[in-house]
mmCIF file as gemmi writes it, N, C-alpha and C atoms, coordinates in Angstrom:
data_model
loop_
_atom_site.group_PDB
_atom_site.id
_atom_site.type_symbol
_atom_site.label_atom_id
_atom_site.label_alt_id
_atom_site.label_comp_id
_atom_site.label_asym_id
_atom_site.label_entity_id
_atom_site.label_seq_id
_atom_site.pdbx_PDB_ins_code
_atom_site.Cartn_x
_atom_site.Cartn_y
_atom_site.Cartn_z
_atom_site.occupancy
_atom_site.B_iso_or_equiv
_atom_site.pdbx_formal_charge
_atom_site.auth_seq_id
_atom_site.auth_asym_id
_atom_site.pdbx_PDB_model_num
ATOM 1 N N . UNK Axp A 1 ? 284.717 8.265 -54.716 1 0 ? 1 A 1
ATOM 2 C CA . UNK Axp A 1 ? 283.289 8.151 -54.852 1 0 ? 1 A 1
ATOM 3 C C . UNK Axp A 1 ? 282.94 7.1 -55.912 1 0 ? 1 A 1
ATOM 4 N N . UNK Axp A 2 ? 283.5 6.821 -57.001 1 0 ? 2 A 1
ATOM 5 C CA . UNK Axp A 2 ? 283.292 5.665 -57.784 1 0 ? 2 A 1
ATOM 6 C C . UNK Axp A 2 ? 283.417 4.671 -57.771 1 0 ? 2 A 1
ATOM 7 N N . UNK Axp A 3 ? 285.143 4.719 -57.063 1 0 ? 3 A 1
ATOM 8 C CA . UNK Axp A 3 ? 285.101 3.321 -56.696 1 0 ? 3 A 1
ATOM 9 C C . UNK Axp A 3 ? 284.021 2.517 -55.251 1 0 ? 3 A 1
ATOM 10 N N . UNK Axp A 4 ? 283.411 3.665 -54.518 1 0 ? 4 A 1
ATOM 11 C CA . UNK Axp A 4 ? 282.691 3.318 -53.891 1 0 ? 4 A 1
ATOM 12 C C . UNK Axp A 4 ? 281.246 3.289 -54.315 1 0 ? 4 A 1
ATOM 13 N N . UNK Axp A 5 ? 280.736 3.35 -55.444 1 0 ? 5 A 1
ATOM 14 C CA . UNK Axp A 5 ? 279.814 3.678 -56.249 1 0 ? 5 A 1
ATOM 15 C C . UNK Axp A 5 ? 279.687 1.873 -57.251 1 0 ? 5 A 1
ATOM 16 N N . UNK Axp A 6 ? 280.856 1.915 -57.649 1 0 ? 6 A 1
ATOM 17 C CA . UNK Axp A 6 ? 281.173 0.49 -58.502 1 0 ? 6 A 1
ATOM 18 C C . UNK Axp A 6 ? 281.215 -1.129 -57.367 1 0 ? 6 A 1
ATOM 19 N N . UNK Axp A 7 ? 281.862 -0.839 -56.177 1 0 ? 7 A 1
ATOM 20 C CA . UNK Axp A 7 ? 282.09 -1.698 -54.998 1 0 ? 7 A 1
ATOM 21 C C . UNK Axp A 7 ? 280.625 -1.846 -54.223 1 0 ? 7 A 1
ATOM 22 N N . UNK Axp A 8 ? 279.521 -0.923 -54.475 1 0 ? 8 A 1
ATOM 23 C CA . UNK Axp A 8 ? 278.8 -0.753 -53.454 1 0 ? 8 A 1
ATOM 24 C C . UNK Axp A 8 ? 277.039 -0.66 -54.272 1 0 ? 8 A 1
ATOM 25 N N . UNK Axp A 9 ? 277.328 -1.389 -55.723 1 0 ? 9 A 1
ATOM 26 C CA . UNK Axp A 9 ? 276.397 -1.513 -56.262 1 0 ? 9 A 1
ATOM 27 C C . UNK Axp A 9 ? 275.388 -0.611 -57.141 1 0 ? 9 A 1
ATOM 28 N N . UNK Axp A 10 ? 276.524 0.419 -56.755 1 0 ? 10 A 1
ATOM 29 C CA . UNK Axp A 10 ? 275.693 1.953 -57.211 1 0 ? 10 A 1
ATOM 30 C C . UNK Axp A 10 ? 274.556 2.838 -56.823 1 0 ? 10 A 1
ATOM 31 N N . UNK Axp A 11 ? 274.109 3.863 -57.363 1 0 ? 11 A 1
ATOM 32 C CA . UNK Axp A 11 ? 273.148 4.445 -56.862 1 0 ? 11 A 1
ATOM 33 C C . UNK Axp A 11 ? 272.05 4.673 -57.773 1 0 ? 11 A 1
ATOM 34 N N . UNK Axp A 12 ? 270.844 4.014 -57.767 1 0 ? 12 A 1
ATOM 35 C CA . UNK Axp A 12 ? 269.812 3.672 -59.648 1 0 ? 12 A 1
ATOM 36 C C . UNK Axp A 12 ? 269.981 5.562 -60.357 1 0 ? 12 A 1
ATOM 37 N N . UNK Axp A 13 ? 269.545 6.333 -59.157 1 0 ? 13 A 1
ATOM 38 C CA . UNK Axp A 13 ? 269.186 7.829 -59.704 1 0 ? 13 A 1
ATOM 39 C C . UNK Axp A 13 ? 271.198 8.137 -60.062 1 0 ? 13 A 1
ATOM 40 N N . UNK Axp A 14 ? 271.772 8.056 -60.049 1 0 ? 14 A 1
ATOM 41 C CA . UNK Axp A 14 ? 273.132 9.118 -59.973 1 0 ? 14 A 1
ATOM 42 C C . UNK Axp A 14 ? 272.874 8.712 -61.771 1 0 ? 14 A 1
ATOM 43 N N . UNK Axp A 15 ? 273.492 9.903 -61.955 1 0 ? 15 A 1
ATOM 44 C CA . UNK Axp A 15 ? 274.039 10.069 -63.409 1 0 ? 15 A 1
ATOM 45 C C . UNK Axp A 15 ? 274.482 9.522 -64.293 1 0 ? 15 A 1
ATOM 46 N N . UNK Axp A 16 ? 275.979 8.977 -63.321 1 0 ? 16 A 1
ATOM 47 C CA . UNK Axp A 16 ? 276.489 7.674 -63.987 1 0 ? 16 A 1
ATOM 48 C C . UNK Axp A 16 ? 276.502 6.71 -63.504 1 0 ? 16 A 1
ATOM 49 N N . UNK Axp A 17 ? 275.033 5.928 -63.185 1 0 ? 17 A 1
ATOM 50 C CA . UNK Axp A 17 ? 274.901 4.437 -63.097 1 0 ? 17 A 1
ATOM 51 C C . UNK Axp A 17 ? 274.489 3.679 -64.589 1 0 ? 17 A 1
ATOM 52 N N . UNK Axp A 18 ? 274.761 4.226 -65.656 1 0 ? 18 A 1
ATOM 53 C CA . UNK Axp A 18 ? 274.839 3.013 -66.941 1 0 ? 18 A 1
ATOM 54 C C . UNK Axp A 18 ? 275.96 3.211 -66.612 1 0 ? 18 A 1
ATOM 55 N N . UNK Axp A 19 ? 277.102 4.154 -66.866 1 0 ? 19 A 1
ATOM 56 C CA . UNK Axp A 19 ? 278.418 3.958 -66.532 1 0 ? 19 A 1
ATOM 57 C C . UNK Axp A 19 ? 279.07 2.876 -65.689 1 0 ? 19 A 1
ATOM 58 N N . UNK Axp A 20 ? 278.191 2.665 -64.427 1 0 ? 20 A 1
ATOM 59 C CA . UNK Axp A 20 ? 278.913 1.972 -63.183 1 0 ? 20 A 1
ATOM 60 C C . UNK Axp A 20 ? 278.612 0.59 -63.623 1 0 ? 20 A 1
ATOM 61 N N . UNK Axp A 21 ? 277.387 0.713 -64.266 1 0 ? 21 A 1
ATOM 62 C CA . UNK Axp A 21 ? 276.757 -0.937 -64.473 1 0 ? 21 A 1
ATOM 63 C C . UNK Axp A 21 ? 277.543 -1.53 -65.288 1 0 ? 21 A 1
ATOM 64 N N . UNK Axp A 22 ? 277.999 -0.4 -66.252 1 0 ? 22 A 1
ATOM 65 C CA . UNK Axp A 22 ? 278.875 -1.109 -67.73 1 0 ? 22 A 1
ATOM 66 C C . UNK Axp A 22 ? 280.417 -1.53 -66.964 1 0 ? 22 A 1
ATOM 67 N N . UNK Axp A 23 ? 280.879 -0.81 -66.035 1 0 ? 23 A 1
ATOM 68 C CA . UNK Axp A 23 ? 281.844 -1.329 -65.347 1 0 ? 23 A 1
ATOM 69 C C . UNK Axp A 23 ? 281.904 -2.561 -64.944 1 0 ? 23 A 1
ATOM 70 N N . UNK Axp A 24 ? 280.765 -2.585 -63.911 1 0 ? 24 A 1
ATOM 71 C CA . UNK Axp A 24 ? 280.619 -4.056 -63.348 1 0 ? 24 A 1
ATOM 72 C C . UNK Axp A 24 ? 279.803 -5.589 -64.261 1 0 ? 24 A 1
ATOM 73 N N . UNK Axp A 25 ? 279.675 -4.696 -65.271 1 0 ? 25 A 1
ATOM 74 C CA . UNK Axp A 25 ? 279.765 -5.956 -65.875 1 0 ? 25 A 1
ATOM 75 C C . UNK Axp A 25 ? 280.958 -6.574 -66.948 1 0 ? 25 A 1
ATOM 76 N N . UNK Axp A 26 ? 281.808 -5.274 -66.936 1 0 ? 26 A 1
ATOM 77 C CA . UNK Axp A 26 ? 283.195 -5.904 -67.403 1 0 ? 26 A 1
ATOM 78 C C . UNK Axp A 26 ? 284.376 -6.096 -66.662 1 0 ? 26 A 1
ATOM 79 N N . UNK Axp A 27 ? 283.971 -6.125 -65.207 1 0 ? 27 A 1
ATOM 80 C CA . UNK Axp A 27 ? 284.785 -7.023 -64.414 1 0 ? 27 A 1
ATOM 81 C C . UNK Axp A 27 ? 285.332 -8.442 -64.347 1 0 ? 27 A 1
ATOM 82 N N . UNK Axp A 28 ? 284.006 -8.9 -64.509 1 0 ? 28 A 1
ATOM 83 C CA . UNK Axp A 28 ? 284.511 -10.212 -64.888 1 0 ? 28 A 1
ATOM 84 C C . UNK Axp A 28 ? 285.542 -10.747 -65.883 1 0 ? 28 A 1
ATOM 85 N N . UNK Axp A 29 ? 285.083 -10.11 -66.474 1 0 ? 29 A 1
ATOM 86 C CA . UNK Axp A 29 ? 286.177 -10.589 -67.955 1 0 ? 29 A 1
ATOM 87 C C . UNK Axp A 29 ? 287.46 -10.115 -67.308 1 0 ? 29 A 1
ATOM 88 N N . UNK Axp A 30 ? 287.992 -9.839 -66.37 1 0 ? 30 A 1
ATOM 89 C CA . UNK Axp A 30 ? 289.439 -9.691 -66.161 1 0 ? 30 A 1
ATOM 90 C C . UNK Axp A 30 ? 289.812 -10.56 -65.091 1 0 ? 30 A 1
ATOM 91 N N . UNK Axp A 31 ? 290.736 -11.458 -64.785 1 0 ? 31 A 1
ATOM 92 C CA . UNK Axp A 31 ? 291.155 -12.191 -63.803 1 0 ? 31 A 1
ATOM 93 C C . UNK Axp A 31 ? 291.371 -11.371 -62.893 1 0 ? 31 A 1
ATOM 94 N N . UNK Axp A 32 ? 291.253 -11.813 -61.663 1 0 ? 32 A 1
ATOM 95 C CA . UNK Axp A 32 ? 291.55 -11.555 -60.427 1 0 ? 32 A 1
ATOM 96 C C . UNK Axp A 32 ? 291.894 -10.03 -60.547 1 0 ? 32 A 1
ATOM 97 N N . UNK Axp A 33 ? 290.249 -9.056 -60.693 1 0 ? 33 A 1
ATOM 98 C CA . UNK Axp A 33 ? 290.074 -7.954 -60.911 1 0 ? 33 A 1
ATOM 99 C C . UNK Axp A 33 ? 289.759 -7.189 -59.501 1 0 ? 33 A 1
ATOM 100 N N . UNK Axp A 34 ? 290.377 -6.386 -58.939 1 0 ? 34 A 1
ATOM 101 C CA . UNK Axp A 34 ? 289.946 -5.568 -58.096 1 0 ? 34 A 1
ATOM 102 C C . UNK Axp A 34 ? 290.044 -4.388 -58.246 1 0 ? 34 A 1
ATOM 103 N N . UNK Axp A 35 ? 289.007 -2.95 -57.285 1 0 ? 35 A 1
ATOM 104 C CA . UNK Axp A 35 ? 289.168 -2.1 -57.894 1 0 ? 35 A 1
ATOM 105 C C . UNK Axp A 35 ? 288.845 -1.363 -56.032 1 0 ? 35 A 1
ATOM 106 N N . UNK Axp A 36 ? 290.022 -0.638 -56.324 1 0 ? 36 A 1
ATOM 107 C CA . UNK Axp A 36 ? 290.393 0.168 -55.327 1 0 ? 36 A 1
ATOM 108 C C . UNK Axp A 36 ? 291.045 1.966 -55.433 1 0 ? 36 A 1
ATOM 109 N N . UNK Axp A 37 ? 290.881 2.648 -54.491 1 0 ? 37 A 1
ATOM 110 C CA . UNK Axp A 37 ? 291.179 3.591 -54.826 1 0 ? 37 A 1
ATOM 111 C C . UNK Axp A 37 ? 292.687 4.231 -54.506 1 0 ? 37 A 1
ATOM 112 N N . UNK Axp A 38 ? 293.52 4.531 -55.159 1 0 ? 38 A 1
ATOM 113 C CA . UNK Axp A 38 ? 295.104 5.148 -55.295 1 0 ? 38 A 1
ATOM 114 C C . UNK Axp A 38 ? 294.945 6.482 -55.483 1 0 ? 38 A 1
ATOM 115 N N . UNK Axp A 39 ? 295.815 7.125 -54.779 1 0 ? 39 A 1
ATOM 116 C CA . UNK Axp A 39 ? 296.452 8.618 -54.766 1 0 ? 39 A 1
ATOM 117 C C . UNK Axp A 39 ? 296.819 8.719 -56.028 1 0 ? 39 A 1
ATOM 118 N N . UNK Axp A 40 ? 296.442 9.903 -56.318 1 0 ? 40 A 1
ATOM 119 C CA . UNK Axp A 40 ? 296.821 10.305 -57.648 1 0 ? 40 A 1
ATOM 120 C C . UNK Axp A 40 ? 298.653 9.881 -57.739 1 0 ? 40 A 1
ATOM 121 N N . UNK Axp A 41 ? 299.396 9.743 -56.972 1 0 ? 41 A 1
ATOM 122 C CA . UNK Axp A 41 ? 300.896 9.504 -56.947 1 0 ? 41 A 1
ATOM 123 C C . UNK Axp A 41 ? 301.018 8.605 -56.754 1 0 ? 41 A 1
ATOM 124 N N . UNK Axp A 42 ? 300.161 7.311 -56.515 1 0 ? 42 A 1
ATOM 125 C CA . UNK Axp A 42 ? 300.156 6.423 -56.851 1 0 ? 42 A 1
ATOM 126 C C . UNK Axp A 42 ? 299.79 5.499 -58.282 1 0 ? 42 A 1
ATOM 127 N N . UNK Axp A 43 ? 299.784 6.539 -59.428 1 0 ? 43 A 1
ATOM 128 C CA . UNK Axp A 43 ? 299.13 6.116 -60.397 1 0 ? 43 A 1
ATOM 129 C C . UNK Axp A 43 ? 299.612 7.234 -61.509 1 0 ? 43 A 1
ATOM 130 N N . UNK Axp A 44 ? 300.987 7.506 -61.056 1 0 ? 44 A 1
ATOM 131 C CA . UNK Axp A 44 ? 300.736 8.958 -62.407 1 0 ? 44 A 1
ATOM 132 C C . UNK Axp A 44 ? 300.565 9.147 -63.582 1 0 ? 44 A 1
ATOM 133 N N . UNK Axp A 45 ? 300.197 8.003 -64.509 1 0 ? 45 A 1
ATOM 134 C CA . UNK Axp A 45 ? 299.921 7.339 -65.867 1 0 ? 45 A 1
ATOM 135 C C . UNK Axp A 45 ? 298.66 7.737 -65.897 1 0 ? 45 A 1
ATOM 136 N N . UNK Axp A 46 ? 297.814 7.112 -64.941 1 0 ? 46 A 1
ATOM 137 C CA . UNK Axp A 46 ? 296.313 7.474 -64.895 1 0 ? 46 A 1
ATOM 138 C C . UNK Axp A 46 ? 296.23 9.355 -64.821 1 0 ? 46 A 1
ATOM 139 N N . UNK Axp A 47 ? 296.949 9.857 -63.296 1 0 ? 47 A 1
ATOM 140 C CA . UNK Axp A 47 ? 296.856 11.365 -63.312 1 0 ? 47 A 1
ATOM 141 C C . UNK Axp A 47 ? 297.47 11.714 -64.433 1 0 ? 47 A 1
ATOM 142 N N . UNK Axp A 48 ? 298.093 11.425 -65.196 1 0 ? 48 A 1
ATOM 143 C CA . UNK Axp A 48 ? 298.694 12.323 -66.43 1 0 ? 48 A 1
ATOM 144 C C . UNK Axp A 48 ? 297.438 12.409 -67.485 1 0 ? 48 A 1
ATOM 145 N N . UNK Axp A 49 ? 296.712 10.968 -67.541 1 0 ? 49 A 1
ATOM 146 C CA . UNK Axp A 49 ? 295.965 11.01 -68.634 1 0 ? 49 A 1
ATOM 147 C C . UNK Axp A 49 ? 294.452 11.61 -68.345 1 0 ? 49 A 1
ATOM 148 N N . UNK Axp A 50 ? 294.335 11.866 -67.257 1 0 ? 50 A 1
ATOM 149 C CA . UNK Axp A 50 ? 293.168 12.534 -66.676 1 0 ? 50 A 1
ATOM 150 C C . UNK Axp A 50 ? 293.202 13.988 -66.313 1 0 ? 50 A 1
ATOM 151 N N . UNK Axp A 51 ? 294.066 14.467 -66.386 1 0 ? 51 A 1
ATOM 152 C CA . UNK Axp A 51 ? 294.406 15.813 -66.389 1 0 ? 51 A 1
ATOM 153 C C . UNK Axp A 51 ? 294.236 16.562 -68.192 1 0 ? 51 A 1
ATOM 154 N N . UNK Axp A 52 ? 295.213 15.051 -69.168 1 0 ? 52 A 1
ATOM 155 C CA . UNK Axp A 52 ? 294.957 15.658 -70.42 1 0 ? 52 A 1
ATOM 156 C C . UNK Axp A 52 ? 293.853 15.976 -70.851 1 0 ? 52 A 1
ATOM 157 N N . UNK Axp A 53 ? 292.462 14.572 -70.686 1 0 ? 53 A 1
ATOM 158 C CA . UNK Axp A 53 ? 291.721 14.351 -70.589 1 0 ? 53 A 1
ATOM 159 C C . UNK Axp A 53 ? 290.621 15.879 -70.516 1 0 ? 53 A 1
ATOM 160 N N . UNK Axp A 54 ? 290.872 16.244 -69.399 1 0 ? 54 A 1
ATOM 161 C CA . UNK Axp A 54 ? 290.231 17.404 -68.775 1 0 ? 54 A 1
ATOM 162 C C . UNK Axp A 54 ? 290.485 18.255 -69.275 1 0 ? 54 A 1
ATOM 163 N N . UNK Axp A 55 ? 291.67 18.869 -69.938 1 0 ? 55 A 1
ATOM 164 C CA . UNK Axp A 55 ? 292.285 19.806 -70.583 1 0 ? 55 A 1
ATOM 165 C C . UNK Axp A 55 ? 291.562 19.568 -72.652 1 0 ? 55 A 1
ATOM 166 N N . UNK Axp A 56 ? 291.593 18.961 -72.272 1 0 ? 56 A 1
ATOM 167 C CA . UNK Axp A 56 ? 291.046 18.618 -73.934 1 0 ? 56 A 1
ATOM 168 C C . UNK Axp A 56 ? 289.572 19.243 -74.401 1 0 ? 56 A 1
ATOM 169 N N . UNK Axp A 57 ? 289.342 19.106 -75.844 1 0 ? 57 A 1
ATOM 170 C CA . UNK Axp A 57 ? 288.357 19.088 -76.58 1 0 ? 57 A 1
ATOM 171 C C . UNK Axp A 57 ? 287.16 18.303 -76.202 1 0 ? 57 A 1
ATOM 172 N N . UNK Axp A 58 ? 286.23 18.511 -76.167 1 0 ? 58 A 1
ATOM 173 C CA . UNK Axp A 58 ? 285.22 17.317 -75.676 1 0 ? 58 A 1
ATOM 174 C C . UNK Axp A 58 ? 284.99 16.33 -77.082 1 0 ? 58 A 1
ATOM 175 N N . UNK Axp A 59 ? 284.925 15.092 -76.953 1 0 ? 59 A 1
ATOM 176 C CA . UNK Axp A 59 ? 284.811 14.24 -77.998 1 0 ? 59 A 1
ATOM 177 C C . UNK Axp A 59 ? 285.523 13.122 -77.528 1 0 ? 59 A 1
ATOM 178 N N . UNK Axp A 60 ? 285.635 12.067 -78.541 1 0 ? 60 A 1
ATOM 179 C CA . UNK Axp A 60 ? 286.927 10.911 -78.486 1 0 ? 60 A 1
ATOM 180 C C . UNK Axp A 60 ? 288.003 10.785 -78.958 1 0 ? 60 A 1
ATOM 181 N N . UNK Axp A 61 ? 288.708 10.504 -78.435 1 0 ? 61 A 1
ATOM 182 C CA . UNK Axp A 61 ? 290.711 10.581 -78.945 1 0 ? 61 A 1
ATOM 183 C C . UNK Axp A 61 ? 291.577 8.66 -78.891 1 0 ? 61 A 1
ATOM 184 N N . UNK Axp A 62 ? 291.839 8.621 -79.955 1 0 ? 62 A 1
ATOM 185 C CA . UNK Axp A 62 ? 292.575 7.337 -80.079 1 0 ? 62 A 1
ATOM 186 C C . UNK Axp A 62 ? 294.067 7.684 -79.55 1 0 ? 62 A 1
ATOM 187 N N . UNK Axp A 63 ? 294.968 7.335 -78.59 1 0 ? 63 A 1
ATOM 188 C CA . UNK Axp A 63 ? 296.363 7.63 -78.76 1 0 ? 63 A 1
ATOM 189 C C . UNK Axp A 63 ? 297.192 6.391 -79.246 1 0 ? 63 A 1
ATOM 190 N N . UNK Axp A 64 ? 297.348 6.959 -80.445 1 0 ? 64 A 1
ATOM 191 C CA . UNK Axp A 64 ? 298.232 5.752 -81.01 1 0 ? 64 A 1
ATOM 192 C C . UNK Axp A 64 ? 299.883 5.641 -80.495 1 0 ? 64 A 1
ATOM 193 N N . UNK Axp A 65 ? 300.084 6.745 -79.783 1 0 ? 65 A 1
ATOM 194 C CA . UNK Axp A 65 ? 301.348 6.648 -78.973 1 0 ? 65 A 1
ATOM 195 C C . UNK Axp A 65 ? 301.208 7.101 -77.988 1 0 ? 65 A 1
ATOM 196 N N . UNK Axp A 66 ? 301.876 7.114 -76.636 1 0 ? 66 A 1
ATOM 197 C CA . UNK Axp A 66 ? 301.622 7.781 -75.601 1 0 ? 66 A 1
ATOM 198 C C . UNK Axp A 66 ? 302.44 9.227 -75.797 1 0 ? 66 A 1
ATOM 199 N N . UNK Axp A 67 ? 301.819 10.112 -75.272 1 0 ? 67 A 1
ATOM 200 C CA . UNK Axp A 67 ? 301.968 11.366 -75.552 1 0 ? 67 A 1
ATOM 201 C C . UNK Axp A 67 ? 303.228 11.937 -74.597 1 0 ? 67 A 1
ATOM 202 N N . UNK Axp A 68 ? 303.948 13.087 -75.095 1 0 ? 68 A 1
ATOM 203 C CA . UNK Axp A 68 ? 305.255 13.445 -74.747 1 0 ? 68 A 1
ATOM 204 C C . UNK Axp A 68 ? 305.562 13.134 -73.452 1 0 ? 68 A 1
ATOM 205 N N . UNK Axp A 69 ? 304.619 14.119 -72.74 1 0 ? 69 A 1
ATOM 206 C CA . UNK Axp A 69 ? 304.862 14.297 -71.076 1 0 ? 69 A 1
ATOM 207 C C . UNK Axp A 69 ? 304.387 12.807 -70.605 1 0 ? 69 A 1
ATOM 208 N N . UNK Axp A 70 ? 303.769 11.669 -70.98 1 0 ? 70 A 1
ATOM 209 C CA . UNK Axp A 70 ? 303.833 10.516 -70.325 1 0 ? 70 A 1
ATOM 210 C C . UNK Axp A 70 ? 304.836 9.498 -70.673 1 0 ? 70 A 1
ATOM 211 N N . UNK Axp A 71 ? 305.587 9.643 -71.527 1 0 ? 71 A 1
ATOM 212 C CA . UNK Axp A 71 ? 306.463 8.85 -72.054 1 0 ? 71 A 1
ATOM 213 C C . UNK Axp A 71 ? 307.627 8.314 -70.578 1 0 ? 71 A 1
ATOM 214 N N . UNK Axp A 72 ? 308.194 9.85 -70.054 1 0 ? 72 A 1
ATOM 215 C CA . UNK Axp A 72 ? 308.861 9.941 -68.695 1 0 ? 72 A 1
ATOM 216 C C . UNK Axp A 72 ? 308.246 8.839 -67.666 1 0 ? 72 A 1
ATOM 217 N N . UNK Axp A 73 ? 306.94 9.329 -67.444 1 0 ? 73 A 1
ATOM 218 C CA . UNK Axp A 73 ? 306.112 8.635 -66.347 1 0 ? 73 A 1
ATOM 219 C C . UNK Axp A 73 ? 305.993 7.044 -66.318 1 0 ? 73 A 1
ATOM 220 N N . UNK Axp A 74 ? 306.061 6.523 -68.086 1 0 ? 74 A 1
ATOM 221 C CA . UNK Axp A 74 ? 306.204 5.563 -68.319 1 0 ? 74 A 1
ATOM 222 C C . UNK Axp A 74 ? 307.517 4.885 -67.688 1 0 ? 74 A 1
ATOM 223 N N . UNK Axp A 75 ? 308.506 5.576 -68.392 1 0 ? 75 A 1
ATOM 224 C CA . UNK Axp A 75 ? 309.764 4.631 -67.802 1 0 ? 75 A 1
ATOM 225 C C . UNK Axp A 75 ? 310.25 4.741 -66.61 1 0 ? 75 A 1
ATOM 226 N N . UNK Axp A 76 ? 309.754 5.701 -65.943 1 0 ? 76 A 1
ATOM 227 C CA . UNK Axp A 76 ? 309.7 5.524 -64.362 1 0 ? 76 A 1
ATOM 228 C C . UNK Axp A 76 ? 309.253 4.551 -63.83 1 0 ? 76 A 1
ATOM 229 N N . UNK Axp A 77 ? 308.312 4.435 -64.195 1 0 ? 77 A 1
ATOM 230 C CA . UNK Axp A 77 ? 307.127 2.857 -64.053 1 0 ? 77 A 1
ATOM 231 C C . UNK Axp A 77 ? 308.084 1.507 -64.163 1 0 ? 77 A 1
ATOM 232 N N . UNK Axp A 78 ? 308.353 1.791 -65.496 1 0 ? 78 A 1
ATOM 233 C CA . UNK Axp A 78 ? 309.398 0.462 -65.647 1 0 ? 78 A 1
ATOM 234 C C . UNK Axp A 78 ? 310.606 0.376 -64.783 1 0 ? 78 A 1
ATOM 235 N N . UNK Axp A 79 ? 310.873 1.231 -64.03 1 0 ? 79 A 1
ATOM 236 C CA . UNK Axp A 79 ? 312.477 1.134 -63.742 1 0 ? 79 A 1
ATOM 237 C C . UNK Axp A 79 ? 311.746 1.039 -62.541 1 0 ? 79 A 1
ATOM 238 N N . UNK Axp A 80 ? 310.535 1.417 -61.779 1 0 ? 80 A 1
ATOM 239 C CA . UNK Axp A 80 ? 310.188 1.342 -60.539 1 0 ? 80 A 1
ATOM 240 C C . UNK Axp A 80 ? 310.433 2.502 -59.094 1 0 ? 80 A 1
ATOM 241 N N . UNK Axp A 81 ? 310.313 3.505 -60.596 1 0 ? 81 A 1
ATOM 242 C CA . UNK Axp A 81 ? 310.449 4.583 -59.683 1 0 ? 81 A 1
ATOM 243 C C . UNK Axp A 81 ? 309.323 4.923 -58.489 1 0 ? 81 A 1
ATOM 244 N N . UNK Axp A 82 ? 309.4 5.898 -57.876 1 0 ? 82 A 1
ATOM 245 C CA . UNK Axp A 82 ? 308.399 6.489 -57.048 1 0 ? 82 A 1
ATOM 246 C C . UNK Axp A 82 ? 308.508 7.536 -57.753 1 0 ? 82 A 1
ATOM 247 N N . UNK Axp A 83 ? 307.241 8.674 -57.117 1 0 ? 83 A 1
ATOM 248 C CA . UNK Axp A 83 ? 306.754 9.777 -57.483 1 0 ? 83 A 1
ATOM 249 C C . UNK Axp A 83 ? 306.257 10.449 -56.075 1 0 ? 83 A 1
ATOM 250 N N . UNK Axp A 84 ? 307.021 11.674 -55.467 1 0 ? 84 A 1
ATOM 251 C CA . UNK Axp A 84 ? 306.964 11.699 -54.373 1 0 ? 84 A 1
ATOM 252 C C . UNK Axp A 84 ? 305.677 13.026 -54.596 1 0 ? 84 A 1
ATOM 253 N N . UNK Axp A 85 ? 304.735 13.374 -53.517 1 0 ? 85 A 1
ATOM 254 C CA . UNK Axp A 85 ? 303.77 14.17 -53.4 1 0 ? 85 A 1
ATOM 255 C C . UNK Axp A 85 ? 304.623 15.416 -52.909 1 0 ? 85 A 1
ATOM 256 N N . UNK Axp A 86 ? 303.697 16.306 -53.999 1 0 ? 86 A 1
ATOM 257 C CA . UNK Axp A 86 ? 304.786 18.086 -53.624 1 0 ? 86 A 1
ATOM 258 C C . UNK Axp A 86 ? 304.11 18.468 -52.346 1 0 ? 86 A 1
């Protein structure tokens, strides 16, 4: 829904259209930026940190390191693992 929300110009009334706007206007600033949508197993860096995310305190969090359980996910990444869906 967001990324079809961000791709599709948004919606003025939804909730998070300053959100979407602030997106699309920091698109640009990234080269050859596209934004599409991936299976959570396609991305388990993102699902790891969006799960913590959710699980958390409400407020803002700096991670000055990546946290235990993503560390794995990380070097999977690097070595080019897959992550198969249970």
């Amino acid at each position: 829904m967001v990324v079809h929300l961000i791709n599709n110009n948004g919606e003025p009334d939804n909730p998070s259209a300053a959100i979407v706007l602030d997106i699309k206007n920091l698109m640009p600033e990234f080269q050859d930026c596209i934004l599409q949508h991936t299976l959570h197993e396609g991305n388990a860096a993102a699902d790891y940190l969006a799960s913590l995310g959710h699980n958390s305190q409400p407020g803002f969090s700096i991670l000055n390191t990546p946290p235990v359980g993503l560390r794995h996910i990380l070097a999977g990444d690097q070595l080019g693992a897959s992550f198969l869906r249970p």
